[in-house]
DRENPAMI-780804 format. One record per residue (C-alpha): residue in one letter; chain; x negated, y negated, z. Coordinates in steps of 0.2 Angstrom, whole numbers. Layout:
BEGIN
res;chain;c1;c2;c3
A;A;X;Y;Z
...
This chain:
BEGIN
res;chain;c1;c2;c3
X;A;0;0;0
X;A;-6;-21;-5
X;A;-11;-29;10
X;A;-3;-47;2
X;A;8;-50;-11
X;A;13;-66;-22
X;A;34;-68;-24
X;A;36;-78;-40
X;A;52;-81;-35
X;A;62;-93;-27
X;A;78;-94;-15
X;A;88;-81;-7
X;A;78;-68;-18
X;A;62;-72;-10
X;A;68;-72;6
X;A;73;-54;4
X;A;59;-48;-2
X;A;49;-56;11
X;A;57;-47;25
X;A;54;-31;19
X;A;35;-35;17
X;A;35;-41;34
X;A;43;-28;42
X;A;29;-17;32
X;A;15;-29;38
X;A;12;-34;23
X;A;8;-54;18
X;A;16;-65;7
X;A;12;-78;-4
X;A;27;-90;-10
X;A;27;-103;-22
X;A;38;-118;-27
X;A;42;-132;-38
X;A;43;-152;-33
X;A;62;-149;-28
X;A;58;-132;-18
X;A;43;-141;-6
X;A;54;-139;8
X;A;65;-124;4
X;A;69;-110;15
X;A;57;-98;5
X;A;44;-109;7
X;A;41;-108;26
X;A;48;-89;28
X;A;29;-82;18
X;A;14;-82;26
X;A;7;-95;12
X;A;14;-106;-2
X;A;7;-113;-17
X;A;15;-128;-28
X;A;18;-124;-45
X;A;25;-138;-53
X;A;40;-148;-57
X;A;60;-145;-54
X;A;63;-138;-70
X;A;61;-120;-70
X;A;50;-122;-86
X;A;39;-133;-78
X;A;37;-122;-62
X;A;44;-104;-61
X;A;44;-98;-79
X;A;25;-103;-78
X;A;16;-90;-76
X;A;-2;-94;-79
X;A;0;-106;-65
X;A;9;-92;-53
X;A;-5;-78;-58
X;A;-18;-91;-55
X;A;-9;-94;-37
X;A;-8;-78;-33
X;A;-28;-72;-38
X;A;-33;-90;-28
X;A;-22;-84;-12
X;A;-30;-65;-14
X;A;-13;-58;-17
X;A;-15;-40;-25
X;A;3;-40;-31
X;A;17;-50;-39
X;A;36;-46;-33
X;A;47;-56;-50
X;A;62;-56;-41
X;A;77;-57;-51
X;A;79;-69;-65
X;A;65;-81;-70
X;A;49;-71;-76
X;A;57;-54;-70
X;A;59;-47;-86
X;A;45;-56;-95
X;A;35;-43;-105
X;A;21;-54;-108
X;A;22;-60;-88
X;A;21;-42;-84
X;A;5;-38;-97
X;A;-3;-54;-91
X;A;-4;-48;-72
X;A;-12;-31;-77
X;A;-25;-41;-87
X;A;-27;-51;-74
X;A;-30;-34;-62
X;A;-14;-39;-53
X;A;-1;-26;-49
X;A;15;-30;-55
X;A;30;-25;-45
X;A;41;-16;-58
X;A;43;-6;-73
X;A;27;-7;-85
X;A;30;-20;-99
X;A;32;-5;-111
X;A;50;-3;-102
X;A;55;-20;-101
X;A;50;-22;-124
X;A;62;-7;-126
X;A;76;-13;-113
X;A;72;-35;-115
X;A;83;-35;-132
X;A;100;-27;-131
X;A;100;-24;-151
X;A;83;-12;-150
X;A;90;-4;-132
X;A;106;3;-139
X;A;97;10;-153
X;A;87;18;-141
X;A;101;25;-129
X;A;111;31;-145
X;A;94;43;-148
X;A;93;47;-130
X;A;112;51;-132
X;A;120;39;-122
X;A;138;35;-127
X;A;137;18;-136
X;A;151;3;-137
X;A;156;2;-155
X;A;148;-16;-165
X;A;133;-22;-173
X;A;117;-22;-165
X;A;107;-27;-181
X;A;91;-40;-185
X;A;101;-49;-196
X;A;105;-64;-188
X;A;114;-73;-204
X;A;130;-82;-194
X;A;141;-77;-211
X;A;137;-59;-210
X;A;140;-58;-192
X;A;155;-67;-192
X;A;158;-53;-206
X;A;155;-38;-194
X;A;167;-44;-179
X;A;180;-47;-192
X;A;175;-29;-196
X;A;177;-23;-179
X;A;192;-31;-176
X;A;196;-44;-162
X;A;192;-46;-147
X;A;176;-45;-148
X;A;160;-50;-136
X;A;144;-60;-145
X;A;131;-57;-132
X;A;113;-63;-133
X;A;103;-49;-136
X;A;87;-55;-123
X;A;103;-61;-110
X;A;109;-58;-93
X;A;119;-66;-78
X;A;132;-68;-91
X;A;125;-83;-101
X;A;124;-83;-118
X;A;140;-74;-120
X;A;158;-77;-129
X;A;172;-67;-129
X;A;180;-71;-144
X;A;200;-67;-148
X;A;204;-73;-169
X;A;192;-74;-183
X;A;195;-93;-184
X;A;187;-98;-167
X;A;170;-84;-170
X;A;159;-102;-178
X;A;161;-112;-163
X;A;160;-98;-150
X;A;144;-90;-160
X;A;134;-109;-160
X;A;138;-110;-143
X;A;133;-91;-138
X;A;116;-96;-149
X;A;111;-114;-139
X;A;113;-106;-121
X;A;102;-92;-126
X;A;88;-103;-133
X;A;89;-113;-120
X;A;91;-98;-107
X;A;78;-84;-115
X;A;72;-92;-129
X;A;77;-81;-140
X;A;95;-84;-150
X;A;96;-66;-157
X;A;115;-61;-154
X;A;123;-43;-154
X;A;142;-41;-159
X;A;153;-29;-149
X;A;172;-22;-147
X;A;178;-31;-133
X;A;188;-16;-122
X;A;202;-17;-117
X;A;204;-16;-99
X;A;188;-13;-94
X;A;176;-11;-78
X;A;161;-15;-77
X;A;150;0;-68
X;A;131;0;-67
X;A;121;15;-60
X;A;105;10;-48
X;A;91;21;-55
X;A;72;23;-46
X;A;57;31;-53
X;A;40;31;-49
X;A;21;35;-59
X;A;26;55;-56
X;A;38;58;-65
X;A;52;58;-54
X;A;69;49;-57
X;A;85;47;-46
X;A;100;38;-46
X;A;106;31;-30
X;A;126;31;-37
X;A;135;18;-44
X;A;141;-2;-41
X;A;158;-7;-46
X;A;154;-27;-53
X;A;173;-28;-63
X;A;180;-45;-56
X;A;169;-59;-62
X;A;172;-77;-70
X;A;164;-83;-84
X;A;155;-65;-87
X;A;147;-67;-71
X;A;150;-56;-55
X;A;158;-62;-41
X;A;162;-49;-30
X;A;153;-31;-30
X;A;157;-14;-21
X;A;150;3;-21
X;A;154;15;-22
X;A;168;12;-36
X;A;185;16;-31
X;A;196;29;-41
X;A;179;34;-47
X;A;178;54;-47
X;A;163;63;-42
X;A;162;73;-59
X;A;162;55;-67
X;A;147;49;-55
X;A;135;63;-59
X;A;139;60;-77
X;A;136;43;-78
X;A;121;46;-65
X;A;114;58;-76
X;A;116;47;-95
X;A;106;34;-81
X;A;89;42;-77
X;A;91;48;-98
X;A;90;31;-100
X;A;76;28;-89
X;A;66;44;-94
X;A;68;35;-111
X;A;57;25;-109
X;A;46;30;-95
X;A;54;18;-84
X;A;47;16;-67
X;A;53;7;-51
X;A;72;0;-49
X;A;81;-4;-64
X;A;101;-4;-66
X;A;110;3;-81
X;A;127;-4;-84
X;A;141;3;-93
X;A;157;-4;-99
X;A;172;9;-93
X;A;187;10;-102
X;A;202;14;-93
X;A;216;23;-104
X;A;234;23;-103
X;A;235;42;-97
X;A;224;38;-83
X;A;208;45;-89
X;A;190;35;-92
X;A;178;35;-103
X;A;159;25;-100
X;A;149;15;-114
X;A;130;11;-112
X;A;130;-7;-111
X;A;112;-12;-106
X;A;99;-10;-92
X;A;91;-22;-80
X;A;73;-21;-79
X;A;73;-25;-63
X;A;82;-29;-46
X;A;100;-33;-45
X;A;108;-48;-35
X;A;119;-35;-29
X;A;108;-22;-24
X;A;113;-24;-3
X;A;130;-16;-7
X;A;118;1;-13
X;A;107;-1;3
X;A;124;-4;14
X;A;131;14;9
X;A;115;24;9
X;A;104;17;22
X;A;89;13;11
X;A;78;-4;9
X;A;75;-2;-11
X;A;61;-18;-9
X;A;52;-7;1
X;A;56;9;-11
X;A;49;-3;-25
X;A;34;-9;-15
X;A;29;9;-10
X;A;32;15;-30
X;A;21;1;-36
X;A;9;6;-25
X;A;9;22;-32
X;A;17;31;-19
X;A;30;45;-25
X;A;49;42;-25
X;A;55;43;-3
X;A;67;54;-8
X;A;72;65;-19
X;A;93;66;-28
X;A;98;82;-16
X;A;95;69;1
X;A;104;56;-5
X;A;121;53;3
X;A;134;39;1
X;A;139;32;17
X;A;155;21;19
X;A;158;8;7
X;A;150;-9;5
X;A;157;-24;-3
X;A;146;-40;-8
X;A;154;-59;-11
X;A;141;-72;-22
X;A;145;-88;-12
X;A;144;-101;-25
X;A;144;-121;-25
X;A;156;-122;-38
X;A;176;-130;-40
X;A;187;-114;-43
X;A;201;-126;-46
X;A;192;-133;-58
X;A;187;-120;-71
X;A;171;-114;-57
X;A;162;-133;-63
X;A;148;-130;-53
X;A;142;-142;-38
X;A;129;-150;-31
X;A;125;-160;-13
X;A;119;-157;5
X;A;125;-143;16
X;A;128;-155;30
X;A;137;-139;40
X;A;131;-122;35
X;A;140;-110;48
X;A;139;-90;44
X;A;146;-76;53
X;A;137;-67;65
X;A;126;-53;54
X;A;115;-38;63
X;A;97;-40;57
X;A;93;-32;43
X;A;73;-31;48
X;A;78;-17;61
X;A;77;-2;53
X;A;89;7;66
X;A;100;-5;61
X;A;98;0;42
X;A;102;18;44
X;A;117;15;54
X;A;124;3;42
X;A;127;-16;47
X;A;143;-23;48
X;A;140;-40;41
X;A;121;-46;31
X;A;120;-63;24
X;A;105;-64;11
X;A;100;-84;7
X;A;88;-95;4
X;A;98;-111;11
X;A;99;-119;29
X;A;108;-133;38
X;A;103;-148;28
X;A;98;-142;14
X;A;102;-150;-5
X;A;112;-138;-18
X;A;100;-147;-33
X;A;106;-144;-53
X;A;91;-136;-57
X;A;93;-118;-53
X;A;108;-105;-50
X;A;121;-110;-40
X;A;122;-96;-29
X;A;119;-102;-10
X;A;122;-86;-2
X;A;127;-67;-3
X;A;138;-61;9
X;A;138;-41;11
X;A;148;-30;23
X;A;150;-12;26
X;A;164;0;34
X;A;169;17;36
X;A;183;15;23
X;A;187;4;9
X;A;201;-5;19
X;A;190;-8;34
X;A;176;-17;24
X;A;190;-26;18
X;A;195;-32;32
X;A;177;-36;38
X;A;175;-46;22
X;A;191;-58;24
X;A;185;-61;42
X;A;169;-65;38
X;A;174;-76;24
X;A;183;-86;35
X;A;171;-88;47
X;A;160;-96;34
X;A;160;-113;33
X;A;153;-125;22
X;A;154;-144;20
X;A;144;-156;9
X;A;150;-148;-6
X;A;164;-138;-14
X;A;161;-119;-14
X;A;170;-103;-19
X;A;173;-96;-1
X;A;191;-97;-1
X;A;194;-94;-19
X;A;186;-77;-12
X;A;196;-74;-1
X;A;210;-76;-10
X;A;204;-63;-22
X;A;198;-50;-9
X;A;216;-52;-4
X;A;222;-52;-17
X;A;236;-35;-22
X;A;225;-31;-37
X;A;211;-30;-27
X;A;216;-25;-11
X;A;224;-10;-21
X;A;208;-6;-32
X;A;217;-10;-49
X;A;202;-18;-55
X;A;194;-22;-74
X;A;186;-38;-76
X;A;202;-48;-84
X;A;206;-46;-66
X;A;205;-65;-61
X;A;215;-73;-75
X;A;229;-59;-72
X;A;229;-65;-53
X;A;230;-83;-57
X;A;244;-86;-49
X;A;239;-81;-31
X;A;220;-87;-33
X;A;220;-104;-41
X;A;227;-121;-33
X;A;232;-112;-16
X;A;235;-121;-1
X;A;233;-111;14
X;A;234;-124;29
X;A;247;-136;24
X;A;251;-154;26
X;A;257;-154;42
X;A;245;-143;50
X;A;232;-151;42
X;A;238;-169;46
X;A;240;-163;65
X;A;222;-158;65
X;A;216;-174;59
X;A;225;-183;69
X;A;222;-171;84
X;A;202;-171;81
X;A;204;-193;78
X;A;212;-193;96
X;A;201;-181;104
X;A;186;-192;95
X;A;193;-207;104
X;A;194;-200;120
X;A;176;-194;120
X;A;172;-215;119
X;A;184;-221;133
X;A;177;-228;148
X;A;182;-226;166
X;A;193;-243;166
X;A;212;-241;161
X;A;209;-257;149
X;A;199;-245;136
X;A;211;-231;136
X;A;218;-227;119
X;A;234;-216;122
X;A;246;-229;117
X;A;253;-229;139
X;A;263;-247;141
X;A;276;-253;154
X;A;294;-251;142
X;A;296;-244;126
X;A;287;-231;116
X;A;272;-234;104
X;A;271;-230;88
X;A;256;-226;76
X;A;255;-225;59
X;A;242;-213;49
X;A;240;-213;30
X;A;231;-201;22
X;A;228;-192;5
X;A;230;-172;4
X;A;227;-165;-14
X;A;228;-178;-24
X;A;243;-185;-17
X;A;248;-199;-4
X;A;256;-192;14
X;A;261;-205;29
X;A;262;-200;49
X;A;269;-208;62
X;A;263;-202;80
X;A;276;-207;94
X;A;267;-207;113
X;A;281;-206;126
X;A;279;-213;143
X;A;274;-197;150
X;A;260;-195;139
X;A;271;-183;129
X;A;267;-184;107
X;A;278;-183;92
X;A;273;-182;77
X;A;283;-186;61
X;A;274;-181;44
X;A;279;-172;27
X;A;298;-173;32
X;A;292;-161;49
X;A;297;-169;66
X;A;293;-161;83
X;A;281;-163;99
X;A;262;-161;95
X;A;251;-153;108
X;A;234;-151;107
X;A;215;-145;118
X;A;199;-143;114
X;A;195;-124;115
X;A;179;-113;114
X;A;182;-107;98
X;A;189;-126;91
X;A;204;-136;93
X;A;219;-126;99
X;A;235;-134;92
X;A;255;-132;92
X;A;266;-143;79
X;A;281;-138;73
X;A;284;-122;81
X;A;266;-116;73
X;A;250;-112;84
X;A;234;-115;77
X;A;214;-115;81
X;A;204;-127;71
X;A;187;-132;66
X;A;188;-150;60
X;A;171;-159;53
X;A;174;-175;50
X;A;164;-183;33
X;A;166;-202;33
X;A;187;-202;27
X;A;188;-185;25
X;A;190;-170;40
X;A;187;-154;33
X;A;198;-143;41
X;A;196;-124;43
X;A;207;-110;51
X;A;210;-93;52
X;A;223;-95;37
X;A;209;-103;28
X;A;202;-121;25
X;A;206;-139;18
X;A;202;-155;17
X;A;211;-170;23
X;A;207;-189;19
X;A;212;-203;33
X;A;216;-219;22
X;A;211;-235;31
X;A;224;-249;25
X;A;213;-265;30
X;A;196;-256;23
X;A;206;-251;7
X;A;217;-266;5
X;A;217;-272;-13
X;A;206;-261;-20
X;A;210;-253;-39
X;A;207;-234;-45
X;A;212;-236;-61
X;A;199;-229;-71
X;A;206;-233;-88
X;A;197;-225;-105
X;A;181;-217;-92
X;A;175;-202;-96
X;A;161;-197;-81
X;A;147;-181;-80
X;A;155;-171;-69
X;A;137;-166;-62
X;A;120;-171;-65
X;A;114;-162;-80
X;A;107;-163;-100
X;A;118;-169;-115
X;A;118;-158;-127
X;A;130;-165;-140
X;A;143;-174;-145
X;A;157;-168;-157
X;A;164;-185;-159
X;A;158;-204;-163
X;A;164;-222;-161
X;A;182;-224;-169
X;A;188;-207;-169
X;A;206;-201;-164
X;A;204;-188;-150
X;A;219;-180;-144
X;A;221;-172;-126
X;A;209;-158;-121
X;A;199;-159;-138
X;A;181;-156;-133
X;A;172;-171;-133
X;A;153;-166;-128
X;A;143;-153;-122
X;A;133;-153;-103
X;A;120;-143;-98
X;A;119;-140;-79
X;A;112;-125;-69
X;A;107;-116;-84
X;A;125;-115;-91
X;A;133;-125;-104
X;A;151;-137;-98
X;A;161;-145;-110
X;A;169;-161;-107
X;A;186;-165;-114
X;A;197;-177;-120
X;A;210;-183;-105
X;A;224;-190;-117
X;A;226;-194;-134
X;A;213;-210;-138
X;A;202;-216;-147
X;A;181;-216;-145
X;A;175;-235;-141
X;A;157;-230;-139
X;A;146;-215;-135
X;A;135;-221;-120
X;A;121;-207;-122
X;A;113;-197;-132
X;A;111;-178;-135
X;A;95;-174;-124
X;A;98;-187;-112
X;A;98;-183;-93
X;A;112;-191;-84
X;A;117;-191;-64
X;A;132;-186;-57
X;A;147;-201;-63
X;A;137;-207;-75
X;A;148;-213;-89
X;A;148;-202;-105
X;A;158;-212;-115
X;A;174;-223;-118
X;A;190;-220;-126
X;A;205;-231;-128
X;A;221;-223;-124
């Protein structure tokens, strides 16, 4: 085994990996970029070394600059990590000229699996069951668009040197296959450098379910069973289980089995996933296509370790040390089940735009420690894997992932129940996040019952988008609760500075305003002479009591009982309960008074980010949601569109322009 290794990696990723080097006693090496100085990965290795600037090209995808870091710190190894340089053959041949040991497959494996084109045409020799479409060199956009109309629609244009879901259109009539194949081809040259496409049948109903495969320098290959990765957004995963449900153990050795044939393919070595699409027939049967395979770690390998016990970073590390496979397929057992939420800073609401801003409160649930090895084995109940803390910015220039969240239980419907009740004990602020978007969908009946293919989102729109769990009139009563609480914390001793509203005759009145989704909402707050409050808000009258309690703010309005957390952000109190979480903004009249929002013809970045184009000029008509322009923002591309039929004034940018979050992108005249 190395004594040091270098993690060319950054964020939660690196992290990981640096546990399980610890725990093994090795040291670690990390680097960063200018916006990574003071990241979480940073001062979790033993050492660091800067790399560069913010831009992933101009730090992490650098890998002359991370092998000279890693010979300059006397690391005998470089862990890729996922994403970045991970599946770089010509990173992977660099380290071994450079006598560095690089911590997966040999760069041999990552040529024949890198271009999804040359790796189905591999597996179709190796006999692995194939999706039918065209995986051909010829990249002419008018024969291509000839082969999906071939095909027959749907069908999926995927980059061919792709993952993580970029670079990928599903595509339903002939007539939108131009636009969709351009687009498919800028995010891949921008993503992979590479804008070689492969054309595919689109299944219907499909789920998505990859095999973890391991082998080492002797020879020996297993497969440590299977991940069920279905329900995703935008062709990226968003929650994972394992094992699959509904999935028989005859089907599970098969797909195992055309696994490590891929893998003996092409004398694969370490952790690699191989994913197949599984298409589920009316008559209940399934049948499982070859789809491609990750050279590499998975962001959802946790889920495998939950249900069998194992630390694959420390399998890897051993492999690529030359040590022999831990175990071989006869001792592995699936234990439990496991399920994994990606916690995202992204807008559900809003077509998953991603986010950015400071984590000003980052509370998680309490997790066992994953270091413990007497932990591992028995299986831990909750794990959070990240990179963030407290404090921390959210930046546009990597993944917006802020954290993994993976539990485990005996049964299906006990890990579900762990997950929901982790979810809501995870609260975030600073910026809008996915958490309650997920767990709405773990909630969800489609999910909740295992009827799962990855169309599984938009076919639960109704229950998962535009929710509101809390209310107006809970959540007014908790603003108002945490507003009085807040005022009595600054009350001193004399009766002159008391705030509850006591007076000789009559009864006080108080008036709140606030705005609650969008939309304007008034309260009036009565205090009776014996200290007694009622509360009028949202046409809902009744006494309001409220304490502080260990676990928040206990409250009882309207004949419902509540605990709150409420963080209070300038205006706005984020309010979170068991039921889940909102936010409520407190309007104040003499601050506010005369002000206009009207924003009248602007058209504003909806995060920092690149222009990449513009499909309009100055004087053309638009009409209402025609696509105006193309962003680029944590590596995936955003389209902006029209608001209401207009027409353009004048294009403020440029295609290649960087612009900051509310910069405006142009005007129209409506």
């Amino acid at each position: 085994m190395f004594k040091k290794i270098l993690i060319a990696n950054r964020g939660e990723i690196a992290c990981r990996v640096a546990a399980t080097a610890r725990r093994l006693g090795l040291k670690t090496v990390a680097v960063y970029s200018d916006a990574d100085a003071s990241a979480k990965h940073v001062s979790f290795c033993d050492e660091s070394v800067h790399i560069g600037g913010s831009a992933p090209r101009d730090s992490y995808l650098r890998w002359e600059k991370i092998i000279e870091a890693a010979k300059t710190t006397g690391a005998e190894a470089i862990h890729p990590g996922y994403g970045f340089l991970s599946e770089n053959e010509e990173f992977a041949k660099a380290c071994a000229v450079a006598g560095l040991i690089f911590i997966g497959p040999p760069a041999s494996a990552i040529k024949a699996m890198g271009l999804k084109s040359e790796s189905k045409q591999l597996m179709e020799k190796a006999g692995v069951p194939l999706v039918p479409g065209y995986h051909g060199s010829d990249q002419n956009p008018v024969m291509l668009k000839h082969e999906a109309d071939r095909i027959g629609y749907p069908v999926l244009i995927k980059a061919s040197a792709g993952g993580g879901g970029k670079g990928m259109r599903a595509v339903e009539k002939s007539e939108d296959f131009d636009a969709a194949l351009a687009s498919c081809k800028r995010e891949a040259i921008n993503s992979f450098g590479n804008d070689t496409v492969l054309v595919e049948k689109y299944a219907q109903r499909p789920r998505h379910i990859e095999i973890q495969v391991f082998g080492d320098m002797h020879g020996n290959y297993v497969y440590l069973f299977e991940r069920d990765c279905s329900v995703q957004r935008r062709h990226q995963k968003v929650l994972e289980e394992a094992p699959a449900p509904g999935l028989s153990s005859e089907m599970r050795q098969q797909m195992g089995l055309a696994a490590v044939a891929a893998a003996r393919a092409v004398n694969y070595v370490g952790a690699g996933t191989v994913e197949f699409i599984v298409e589920q027939r009316a008559d209940g049967s399934m049948n499982f296509f070859f789809m491609e395979m990750n050279t590499r770690l998975q962001v959802e390998h946790p889920v495998t370790e939950a249900i069998t016990g194992l630390d694959l970073v420390e399998w890897q590390l051993r492999v690529a040390s030359g040590e022999p496979l831990p175990l071989a397929q006869d001792q592995l057992r699936i234990n439990g089940h496991a399920i994994e939420a990606r916690i995202c800073a992204e807008n559900p609401d809003n077509n998953f735009l991603p986010t950015t801003g400071t984590l000003h409160v980052y509370d998680k649930p309490v997790c066992t420690a994953f270091e413990r090895a007497e932990l591992r084995n028995a299986g831990i109940a909750v794990r959070i894997d990240d990179g963030v803390g407290q404090g921390d910015t959210i930046s546009p220039f990597y993944d917006s992932m802020v954290a993994k969240l993976i539990v485990h239980g005996q049964t299906r419907e006990e890990a579900l129940a762990r997950m929901d009740e982790a979810l809501a004990q995870t609260r975030i602020v600073g910026l809008a996040t996915n958490v309650q978007f997920l767990r709405y969908v773990v909630r969800s009946p489609s999910f909740a019952q295992a009827n799962l293919d990855t169309a599984l989102i938009p076919r639960e729109e109704a229950v998962l988008f535009n929710q509101e769990p809390v209310g107006l009139a809970m959540a007014a009563a908790a603003a108002i609760a945490q507003t009085l609480l807040s005022e009595k914390a600054t009350e001193g001793s004399d009766p002159f500075s008391r705030r509850d509203g006591w007076q000789t005759h009559g009864v006080t009145q108080r008036p709140f305003e606030f705005d609650f989704r969008g939309e304007p909402a008034k309260a009036a707050l009565t205090y009776g002479h014996d200290g007694a409050l009622q509360l009028t808000v949202g046409g809902m009258s009744g006494p309001l009591a409220f304490s502080k309690g260990v676990q928040g703010i206990d409250i009882q309005f309207a004949s419902q009982r509540v605990t709150a957390t409420v963080y209070t952000q300038g205006e706005v109190d984020h309010v979170f309960t068991a039921r889940g979480a909102t936010q409520i903004t407190a309007i104040d009249l003499l601050a506010h008074a005369g002000e206009s929002h009207t924003e009248g013809g602007r058209l504003t970045a909806p995060m920092p980010g690149k222009i990449l184009s513009f499909s309009v000029k100055a004087g053309d008509l638009v009409k209402k949601g025609q696509p105006l322009a193309v962003m680029e923002a944590m590596k995936m591309e955003h389209t902006i569109a029209a608001p209401a039929d207009g027409v353009v004034e004048e294009l403020l940018y440029a295609p290649g322009d960087q612009v900051t979050e509310g910069a405006e992108l142009l005007k129209i005249s409506v």
